[in-house]
C-alpha positions as CSV (number, residue, x, y, z in Angstrom):
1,X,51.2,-83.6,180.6
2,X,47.5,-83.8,179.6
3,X,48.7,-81.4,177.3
4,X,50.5,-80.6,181.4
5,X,53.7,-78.4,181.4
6,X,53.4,-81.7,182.0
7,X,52.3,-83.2,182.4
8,X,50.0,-81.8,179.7
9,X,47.1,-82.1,177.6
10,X,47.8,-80.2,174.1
11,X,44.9,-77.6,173.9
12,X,44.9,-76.4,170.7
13,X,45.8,-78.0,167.4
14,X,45.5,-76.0,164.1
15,X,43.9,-77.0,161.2
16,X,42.1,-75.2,157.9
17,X,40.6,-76.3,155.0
18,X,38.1,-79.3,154.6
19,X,39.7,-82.7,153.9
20,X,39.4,-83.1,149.7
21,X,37.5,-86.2,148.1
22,X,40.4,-87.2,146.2
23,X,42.7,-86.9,149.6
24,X,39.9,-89.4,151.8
25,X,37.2,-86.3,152.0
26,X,63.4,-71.0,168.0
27,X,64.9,-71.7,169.6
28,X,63.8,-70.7,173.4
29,X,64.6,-67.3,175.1
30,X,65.8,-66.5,178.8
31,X,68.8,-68.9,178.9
32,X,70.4,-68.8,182.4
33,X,70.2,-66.2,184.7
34,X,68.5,-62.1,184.0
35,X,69.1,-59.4,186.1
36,X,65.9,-57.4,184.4
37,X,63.5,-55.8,186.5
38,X,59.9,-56.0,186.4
39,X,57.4,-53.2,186.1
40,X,54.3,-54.3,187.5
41,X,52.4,-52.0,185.5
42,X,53.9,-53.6,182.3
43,X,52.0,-57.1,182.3
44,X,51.3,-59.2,179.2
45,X,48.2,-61.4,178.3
46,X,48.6,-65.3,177.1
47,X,45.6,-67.0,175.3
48,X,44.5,-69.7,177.8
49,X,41.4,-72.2,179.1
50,X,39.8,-72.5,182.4
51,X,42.2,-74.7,184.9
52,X,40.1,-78.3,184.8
53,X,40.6,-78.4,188.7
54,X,41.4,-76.2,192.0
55,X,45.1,-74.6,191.5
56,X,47.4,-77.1,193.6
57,X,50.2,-78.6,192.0
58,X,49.4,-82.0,192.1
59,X,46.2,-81.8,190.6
60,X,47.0,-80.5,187.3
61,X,47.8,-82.2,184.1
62,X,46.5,-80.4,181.3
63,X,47.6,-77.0,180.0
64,X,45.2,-74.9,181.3
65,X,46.4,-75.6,184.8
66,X,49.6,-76.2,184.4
67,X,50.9,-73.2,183.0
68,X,49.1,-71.5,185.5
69,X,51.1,-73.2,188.2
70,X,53.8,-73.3,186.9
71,X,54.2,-69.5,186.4
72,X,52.7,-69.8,189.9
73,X,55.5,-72.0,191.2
74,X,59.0,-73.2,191.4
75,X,60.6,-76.5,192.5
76,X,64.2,-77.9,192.8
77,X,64.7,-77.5,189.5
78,X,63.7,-76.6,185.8
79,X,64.7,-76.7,182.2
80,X,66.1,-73.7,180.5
81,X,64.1,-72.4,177.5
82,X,67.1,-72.1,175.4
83,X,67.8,-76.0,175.3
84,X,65.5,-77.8,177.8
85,X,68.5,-78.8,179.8
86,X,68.0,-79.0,183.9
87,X,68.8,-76.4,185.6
88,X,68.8,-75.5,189.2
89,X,66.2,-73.6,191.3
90,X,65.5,-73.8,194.4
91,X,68.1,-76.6,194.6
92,X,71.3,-75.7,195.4
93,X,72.9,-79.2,194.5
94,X,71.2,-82.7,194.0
95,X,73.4,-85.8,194.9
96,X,72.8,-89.0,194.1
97,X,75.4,-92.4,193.9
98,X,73.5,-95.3,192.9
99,X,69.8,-93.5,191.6
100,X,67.8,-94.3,194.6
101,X,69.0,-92.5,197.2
102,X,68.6,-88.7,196.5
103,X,70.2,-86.1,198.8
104,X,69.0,-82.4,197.8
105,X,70.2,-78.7,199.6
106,X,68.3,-75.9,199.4
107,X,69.5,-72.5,198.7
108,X,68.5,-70.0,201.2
109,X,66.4,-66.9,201.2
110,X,63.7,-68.3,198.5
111,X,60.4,-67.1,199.4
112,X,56.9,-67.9,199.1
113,X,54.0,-65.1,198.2
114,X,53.4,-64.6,201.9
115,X,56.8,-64.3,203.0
116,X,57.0,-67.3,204.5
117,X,60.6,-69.2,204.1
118,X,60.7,-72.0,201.7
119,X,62.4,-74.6,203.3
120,X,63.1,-78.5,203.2
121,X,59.6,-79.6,204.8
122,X,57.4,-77.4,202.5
123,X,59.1,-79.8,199.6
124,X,58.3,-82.9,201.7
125,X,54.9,-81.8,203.0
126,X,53.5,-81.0,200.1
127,X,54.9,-84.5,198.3
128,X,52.8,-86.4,201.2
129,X,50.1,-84.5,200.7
130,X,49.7,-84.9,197.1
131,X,50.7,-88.9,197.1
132,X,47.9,-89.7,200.0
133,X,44.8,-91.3,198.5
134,X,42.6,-88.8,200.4
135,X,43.5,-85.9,199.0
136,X,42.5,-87.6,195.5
137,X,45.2,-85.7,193.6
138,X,45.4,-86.2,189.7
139,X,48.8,-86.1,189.5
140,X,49.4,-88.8,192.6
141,X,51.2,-91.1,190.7
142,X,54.1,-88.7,190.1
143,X,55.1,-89.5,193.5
144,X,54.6,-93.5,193.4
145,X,58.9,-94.2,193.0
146,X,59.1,-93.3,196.3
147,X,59.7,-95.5,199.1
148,X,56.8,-95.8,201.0
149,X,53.9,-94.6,198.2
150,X,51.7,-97.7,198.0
151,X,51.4,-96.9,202.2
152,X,49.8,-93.7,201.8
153,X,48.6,-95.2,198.3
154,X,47.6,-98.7,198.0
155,X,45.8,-100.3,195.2
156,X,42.9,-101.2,197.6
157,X,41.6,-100.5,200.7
158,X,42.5,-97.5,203.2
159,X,46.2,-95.9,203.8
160,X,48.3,-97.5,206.7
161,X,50.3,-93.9,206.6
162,X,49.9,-90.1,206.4
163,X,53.7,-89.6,205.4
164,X,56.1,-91.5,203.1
165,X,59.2,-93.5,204.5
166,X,61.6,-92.0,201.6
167,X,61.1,-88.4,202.7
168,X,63.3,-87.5,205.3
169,X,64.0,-83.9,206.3
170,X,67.5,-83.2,207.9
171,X,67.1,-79.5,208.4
172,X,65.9,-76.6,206.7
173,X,68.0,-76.9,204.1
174,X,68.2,-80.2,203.6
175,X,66.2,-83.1,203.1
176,X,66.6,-86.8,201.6
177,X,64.6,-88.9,198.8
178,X,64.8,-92.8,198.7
179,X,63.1,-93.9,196.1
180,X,61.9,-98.0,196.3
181,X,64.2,-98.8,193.4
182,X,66.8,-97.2,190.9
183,X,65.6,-94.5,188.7
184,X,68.6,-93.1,186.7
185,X,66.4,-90.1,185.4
186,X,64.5,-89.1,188.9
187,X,66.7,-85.4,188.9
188,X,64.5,-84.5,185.2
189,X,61.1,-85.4,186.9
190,X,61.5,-82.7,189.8
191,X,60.9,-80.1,187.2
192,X,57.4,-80.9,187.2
193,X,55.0,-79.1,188.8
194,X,53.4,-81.9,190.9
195,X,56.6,-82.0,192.7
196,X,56.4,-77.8,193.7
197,X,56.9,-76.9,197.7
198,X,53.7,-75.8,199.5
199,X,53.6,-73.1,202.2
200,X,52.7,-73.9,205.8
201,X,49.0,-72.3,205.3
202,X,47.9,-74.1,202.4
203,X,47.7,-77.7,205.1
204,X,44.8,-75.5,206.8
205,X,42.7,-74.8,203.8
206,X,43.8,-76.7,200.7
207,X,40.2,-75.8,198.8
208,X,40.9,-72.0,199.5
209,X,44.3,-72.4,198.4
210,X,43.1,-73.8,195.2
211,X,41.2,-71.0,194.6
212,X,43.9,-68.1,195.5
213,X,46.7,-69.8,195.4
214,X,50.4,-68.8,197.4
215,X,53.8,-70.2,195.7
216,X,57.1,-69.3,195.4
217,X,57.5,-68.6,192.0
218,X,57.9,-65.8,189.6
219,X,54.6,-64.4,189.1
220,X,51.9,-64.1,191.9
221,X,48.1,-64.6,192.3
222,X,46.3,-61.7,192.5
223,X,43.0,-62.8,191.1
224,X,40.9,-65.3,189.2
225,X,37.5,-64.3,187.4
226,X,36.4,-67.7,185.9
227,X,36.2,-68.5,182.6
228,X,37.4,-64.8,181.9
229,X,41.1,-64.5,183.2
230,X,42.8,-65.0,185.7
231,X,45.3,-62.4,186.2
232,X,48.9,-62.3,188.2
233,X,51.7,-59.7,189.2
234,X,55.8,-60.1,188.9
235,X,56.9,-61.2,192.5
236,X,59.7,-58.6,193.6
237,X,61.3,-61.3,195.9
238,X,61.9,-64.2,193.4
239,X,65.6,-65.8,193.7
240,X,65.3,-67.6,190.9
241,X,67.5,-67.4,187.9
242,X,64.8,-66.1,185.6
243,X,63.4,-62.7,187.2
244,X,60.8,-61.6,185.2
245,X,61.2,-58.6,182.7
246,X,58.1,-58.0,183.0
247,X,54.9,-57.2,185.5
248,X,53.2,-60.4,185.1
249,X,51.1,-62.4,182.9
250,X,46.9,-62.0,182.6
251,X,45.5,-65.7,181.4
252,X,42.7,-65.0,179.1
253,X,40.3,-67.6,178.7
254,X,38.7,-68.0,175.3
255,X,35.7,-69.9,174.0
256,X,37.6,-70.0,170.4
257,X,41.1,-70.0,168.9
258,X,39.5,-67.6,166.2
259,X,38.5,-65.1,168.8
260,X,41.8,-65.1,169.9
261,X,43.4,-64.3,166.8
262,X,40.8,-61.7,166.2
263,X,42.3,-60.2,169.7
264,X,46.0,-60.8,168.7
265,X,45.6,-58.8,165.3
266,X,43.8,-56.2,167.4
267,X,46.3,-56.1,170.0
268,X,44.1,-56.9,172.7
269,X,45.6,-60.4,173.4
270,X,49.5,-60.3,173.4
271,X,50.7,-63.9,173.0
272,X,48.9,-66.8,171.5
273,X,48.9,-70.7,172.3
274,X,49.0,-71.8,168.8
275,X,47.0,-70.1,165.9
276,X,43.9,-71.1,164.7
277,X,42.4,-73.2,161.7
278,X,41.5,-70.4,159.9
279,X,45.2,-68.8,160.2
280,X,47.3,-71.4,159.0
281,X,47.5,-70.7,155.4
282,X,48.1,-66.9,156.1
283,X,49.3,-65.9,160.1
284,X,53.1,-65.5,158.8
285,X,51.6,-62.9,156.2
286,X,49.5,-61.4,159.2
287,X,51.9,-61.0,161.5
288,X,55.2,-60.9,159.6
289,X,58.3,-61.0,161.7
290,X,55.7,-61.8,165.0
291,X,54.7,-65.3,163.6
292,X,56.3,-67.9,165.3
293,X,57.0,-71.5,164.2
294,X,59.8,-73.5,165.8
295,X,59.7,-77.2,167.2
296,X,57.6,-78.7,170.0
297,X,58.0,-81.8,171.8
298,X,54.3,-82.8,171.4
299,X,52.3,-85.1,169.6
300,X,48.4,-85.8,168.7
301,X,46.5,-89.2,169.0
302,X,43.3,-90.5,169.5
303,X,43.0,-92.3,172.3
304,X,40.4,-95.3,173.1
305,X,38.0,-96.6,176.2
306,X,39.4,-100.0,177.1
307,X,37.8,-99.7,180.2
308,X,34.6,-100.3,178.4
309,X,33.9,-103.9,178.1
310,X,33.5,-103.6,173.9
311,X,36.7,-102.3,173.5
312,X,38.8,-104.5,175.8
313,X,38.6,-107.8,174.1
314,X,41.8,-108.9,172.7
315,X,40.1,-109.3,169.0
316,X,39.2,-104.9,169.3
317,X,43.2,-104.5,169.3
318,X,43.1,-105.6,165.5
319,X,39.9,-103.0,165.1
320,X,42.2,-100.1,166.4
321,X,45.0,-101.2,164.2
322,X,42.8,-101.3,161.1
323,X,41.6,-97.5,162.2
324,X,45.2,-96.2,162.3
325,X,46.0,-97.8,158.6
326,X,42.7,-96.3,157.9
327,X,43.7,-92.3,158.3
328,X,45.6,-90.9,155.6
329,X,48.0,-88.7,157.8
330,X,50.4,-87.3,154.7
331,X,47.1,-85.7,153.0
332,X,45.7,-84.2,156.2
333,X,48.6,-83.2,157.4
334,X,49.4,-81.5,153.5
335,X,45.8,-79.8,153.2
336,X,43.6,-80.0,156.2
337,X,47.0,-78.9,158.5
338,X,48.6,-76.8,155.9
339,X,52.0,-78.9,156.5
340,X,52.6,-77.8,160.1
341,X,52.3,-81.0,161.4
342,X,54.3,-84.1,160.7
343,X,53.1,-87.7,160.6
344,X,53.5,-89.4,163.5
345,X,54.8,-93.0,163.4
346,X,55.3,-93.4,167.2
347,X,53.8,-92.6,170.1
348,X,57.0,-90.4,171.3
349,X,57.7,-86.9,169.7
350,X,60.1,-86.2,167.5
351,X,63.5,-84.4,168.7
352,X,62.9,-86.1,172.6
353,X,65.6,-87.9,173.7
354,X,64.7,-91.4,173.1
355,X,62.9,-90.6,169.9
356,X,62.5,-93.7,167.7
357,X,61.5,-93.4,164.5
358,X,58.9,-96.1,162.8
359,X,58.0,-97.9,166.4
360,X,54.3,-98.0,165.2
361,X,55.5,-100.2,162.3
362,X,52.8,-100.8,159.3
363,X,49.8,-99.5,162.2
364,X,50.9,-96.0,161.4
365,X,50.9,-96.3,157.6
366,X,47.9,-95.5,155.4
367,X,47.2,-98.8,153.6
368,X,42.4,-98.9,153.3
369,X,42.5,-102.6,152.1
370,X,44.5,-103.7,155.3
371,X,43.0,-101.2,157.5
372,X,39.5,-102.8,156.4
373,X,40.7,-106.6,156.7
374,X,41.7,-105.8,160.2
375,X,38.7,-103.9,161.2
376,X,36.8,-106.9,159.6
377,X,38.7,-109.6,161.2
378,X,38.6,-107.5,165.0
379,X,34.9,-107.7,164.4
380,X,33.9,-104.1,164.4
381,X,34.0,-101.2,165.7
382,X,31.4,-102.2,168.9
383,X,27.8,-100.6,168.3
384,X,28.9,-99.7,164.4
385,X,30.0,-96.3,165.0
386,X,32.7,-94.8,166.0
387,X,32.6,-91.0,168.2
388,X,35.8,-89.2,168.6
389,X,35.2,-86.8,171.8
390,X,37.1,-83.4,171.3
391,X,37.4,-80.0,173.0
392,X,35.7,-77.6,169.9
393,X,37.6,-74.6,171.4
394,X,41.2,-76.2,170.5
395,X,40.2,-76.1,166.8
396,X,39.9,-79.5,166.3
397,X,37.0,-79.9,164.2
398,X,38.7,-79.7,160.7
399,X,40.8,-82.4,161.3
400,X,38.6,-84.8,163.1
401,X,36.0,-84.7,160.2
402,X,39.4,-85.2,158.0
403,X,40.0,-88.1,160.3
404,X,36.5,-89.5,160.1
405,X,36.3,-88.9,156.1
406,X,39.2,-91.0,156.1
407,X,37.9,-94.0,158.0
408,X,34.5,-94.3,156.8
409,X,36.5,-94.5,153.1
410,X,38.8,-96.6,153.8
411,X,37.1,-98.9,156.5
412,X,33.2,-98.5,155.9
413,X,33.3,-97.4,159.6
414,X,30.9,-94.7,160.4
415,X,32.7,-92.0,162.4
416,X,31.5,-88.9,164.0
417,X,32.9,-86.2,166.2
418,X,31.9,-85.2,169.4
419,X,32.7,-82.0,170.2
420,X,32.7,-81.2,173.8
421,X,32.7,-76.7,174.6
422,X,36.0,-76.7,175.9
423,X,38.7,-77.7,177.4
424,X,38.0,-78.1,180.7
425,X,34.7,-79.9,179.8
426,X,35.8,-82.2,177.6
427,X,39.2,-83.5,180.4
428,X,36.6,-83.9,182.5
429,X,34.6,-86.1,180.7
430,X,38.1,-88.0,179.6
431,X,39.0,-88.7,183.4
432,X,35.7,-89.2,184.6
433,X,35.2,-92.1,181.9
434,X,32.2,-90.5,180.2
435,X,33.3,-91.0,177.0
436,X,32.0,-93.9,174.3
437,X,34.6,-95.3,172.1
438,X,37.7,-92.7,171.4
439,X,38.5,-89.3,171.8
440,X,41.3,-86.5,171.1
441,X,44.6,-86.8,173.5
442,X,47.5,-84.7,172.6
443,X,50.6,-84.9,175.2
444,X,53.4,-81.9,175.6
445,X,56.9,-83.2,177.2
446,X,56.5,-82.5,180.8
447,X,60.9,-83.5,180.7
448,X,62.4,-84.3,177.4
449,X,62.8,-87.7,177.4
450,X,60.7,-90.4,176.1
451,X,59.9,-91.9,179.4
452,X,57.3,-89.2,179.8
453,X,55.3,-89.8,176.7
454,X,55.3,-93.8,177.7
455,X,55.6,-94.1,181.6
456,X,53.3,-91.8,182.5
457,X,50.8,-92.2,179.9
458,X,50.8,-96.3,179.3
459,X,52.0,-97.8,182.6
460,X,48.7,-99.5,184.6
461,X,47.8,-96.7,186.6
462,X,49.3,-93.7,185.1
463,X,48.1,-89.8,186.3
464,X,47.4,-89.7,182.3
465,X,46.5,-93.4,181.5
466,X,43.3,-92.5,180.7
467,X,42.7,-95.2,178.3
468,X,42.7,-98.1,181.2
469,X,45.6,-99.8,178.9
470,X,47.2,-102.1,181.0
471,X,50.0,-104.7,179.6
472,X,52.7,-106.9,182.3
473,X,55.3,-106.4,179.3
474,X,55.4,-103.2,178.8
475,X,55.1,-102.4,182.6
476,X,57.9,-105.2,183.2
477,X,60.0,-103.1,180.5
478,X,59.1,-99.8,182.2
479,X,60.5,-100.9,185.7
480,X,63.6,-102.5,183.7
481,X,64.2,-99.4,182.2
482,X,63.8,-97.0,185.1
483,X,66.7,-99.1,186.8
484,X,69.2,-98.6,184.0
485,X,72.5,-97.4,185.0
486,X,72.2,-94.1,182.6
487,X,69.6,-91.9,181.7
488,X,70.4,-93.0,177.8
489,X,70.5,-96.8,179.0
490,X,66.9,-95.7,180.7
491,X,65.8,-94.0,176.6
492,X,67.0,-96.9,175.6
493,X,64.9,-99.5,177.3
494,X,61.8,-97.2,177.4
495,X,62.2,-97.6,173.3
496,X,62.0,-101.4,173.7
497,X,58.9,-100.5,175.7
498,X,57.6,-98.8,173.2
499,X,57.7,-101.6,171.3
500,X,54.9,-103.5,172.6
501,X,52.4,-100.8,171.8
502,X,51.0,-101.6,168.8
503,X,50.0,-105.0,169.8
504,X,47.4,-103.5,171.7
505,X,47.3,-99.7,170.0
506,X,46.1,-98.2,173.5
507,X,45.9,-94.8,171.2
508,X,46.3,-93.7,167.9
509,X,49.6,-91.6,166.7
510,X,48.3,-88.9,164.6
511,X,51.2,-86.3,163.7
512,X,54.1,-84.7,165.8
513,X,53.7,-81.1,166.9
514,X,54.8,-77.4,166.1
515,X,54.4,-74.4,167.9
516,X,52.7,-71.6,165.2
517,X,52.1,-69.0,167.3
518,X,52.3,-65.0,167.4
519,X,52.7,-62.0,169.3
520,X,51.1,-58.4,169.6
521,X,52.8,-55.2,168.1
522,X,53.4,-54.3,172.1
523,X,55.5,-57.3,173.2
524,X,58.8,-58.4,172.5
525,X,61.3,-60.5,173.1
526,X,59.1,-63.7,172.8
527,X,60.7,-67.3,172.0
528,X,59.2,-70.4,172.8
529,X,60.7,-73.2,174.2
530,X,60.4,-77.2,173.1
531,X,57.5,-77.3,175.8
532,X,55.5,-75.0,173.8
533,X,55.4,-72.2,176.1
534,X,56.7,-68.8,175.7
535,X,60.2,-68.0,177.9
536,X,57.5,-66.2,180.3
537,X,60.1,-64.3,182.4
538,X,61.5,-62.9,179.3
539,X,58.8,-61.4,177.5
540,X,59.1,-57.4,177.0
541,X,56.4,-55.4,177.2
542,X,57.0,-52.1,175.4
543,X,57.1,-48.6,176.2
């Protein structure tokens, strides 16, 4: 997602030095099931940002909300933190015999904060309610496979339904999904949070719901001081297979990655998001055996406004080519990153399923005398400069002037930054199409295959196509590929997909992501899984 457990919006990225003249200026924890008990006096804090929007499931896809929710929530299913395989929840079983038709059982006794059962409708309630066009959910599109979507959703002009046709409840228990065509790979997208049950109450006060939110999941709200923290407690009546070790997790907003670093090394912040640009070079030396760098299926681009009239032209798709050839990723990601990234030469993270190597072709390799023939021949970059828009409490600036050094060497192109506060600040300038020109996208695996880093980011009308990017072949491709008989026939066709990316370069591949992270001397116990995040449920607390 936006970096979105999901659908998510990568936060933070770590950089460190200046970009040189010469250069161009675990594995997861908590496998299956725990029996631990929770102390609710024992909770831990995570280094987070202030949700973009109101905590409902459907209307996050960034990583300030969404791990939020997720921690917040639990659906039919998701992946375990030891190998990102599916793994049952609140489903007991899902059947399927031809990938359209999707008949799901419940198990019993799963509970929601306020006691209330979870049962078959709360699953298919919520789903309406977040596809409907009124309720002006982010995350809408999540829902659009399902029979009956463009009725409570149509391109145009007011719904002709309040409910889809492919949800049908059979009891408490049990409930049916009929999608409007084959999807081999519709049981990995039920792990994401849009697709969470919603308890009776929250239909008579979604906007107060947002704010104190009631789920079913392993941690529960207990309050939410903005931009400060928002703080939860271990739920003594989860039934899922992770039952938290511990008494909950405090989200602690912060303004800088450096101030949280100076509260990890202090032991007033427990577990970080991803070190910051001044702790590259020497966080494994600070924190010894409580540094942490393992893999991530994540990825950084730059991203670009083709719903601005200069940028859509057909001729501006050489321009964006040129710019790619034009950045030197080996150097930065050498000096400016310290090595902990690695170039990226496709728009799907390495170690996904589906991962192609080399799909961006030539684009993604640093050549300044074709990167400036291209910019030349594209016409320009429209009004002669071009502004990269970028959350400055991610850590991004290092890089972005690297990035811009780059260009304006190898190009001529004068390019500036545009650094937004934070997080929250800078998503909503993306989605609310207030940005000029280009800006900073970085997308975590909301399921580990590459249909997430291409579906729901390039297809017209994407939750995260935030570019405007729209192209017949590649959503012709898409559909092709959803209605593959296998999930690695479904990889497959989503790589030919791919494919027809750098014709238009919708966005930029930068570099592929790793987590570098650490942990307080008074946790333990903390892995991180390929989504980024730590095993919540299984973090210690000691003493």
């Amino acid at each position: 997602m936006p970096v979105a457990t999901r659908a998510r919006w990568v936060l933070a990225a770590a950089t460190s030095v200046a970009l040189v003249a010469s250069g161009c200026s675990s594995d997861g924890g908590g496998g299956s099931s725990s029996s631990g008990s929770s102390d609710n006096s024992k909770t831990f804090s995570y280094q987070s940002s202030e949700p973009q929007n109101p905590l409902q499931p459907a209307n996050a896809n960034e990583t300030g909300g969404g791990r939020i929710i997720q921690n917040l929530f639990k659906g039919l299913v998701d992946y375990d933190p030891s190998n990102a395989k599916i793994r049952m929840q609140v489903a007991d079983k899902i059947d399927t015999s031809d990938s359209q038709t999707f008949n799901i059982t419940l198990k019993d006794g799963w509970k929601f904060h306020d006691g209330t059962p979870v049962h078959a409708k709360n699953f298919v309630d919520a789903w309406n309610w977040g596809a409907t066009t009124a309720n002006n959910q982010i995350n809408s599109s999540w829902f659009a496979e399902i029979e009956g979507y463009k009725d409570v959703h149509p391109e145009s002009g007011q719904p002709t339904a309040t409910k889809m046709s492919g949800l049908t409840v059979t009891d408490d228990l049990h409930f049916t999904v009929k999608l409007s065509g084959k999807v081999s790979y519709f049981e990995y997208k039920l792990g994401y949070i849009a697709f969470s049950p919603l308890p009776d109450a929250f239909f008579n006060d979604p906007a107060g719901y947002g704010q104190k939110p009631v789920g079913n999941g392993p941690y529960q709200f207990v309050s939410w001081d903005h931009n400060q923290q928002l703080v939860t407690k271990a739920f003594p009546d989860y039934q899922g297979v992770d039952k938290p070790k511990n008494g909950g997790v405090v989200f602690k907003m912060y303004s800088t990655a450096e101030a949280a670093y100076a509260d990890l090394q202090s032991n007033n912040l427990d577990v970080m998001d991803q070190v910051p640009p001044s702790a590259l070079a020497t966080y494994k030396t600070d924190l010894g055996d409580r540094a942490v760098d393992s893999p991530q299926g994540a990825i950084q681009n730059i991203g670009f406004t083709l719903y601005q009239a200069d940028w859509s032209s057909p001729d501006k798709a050489k321009v964006r080519q040129g710019l790619s050839m034009g950045i030197d990723r080996d150097t930065i990601t050498k000096t400016v990153l310290q090595g902990s990234r690695k170039p990226a030469s496709a728009w799907v993270a390495e170690g996904v399923e589906g991962y192609k190597e080399g799909q961006c072709g030539d684009f993604c390799t640093f050549d300044p005398a074709k990167a400036k023939q291209l910019v030349t021949e594209g016409g320009g970059v429209p009004g002669n400069r071009l502004t990269i828009t970028y959350n400055a409490d991610g850590g991004h600036k290092e890089w972005v002037d690297a990035v811009c050094n780059s260009i304006r060497q190898s190009t001529g192109v004068d390019c500036v930054g545009d650094p937004k506060p934070d997080f929250k600040t800078a998503r909503a300038a993306i989605t609310g199409h207030q940005v000029n020109g280009a800006f900073r996208t970085g997308w975590v695996q909301d399921y580990p295959l590459n249909a997430n880093f291409l579906s729901d980011v390039y297809r017209t009308g994407a939750a995260s196509n935030d570019f405007g990017y729209s192209n017949p072949e590649f959503d012709q491709l898409s559909t092709q590929a959803d209605e593959a008989a296998s999930v690695a026939d479904s990889a497959t066709g989503y790589q030919k997909a791919e494919a027809v990316l750098p014709s238009g370069m919708p966005a930029i591949p930068l570099w592929y992501y790793r987590t570098t992270s650490g942990y307080s001397t008074k946790v333990q116990d903390v892995k991180f899984d390929s989504f980024g995040n730590p095993a919540w449920t299984q973090v210690e607390v000691k003493g």
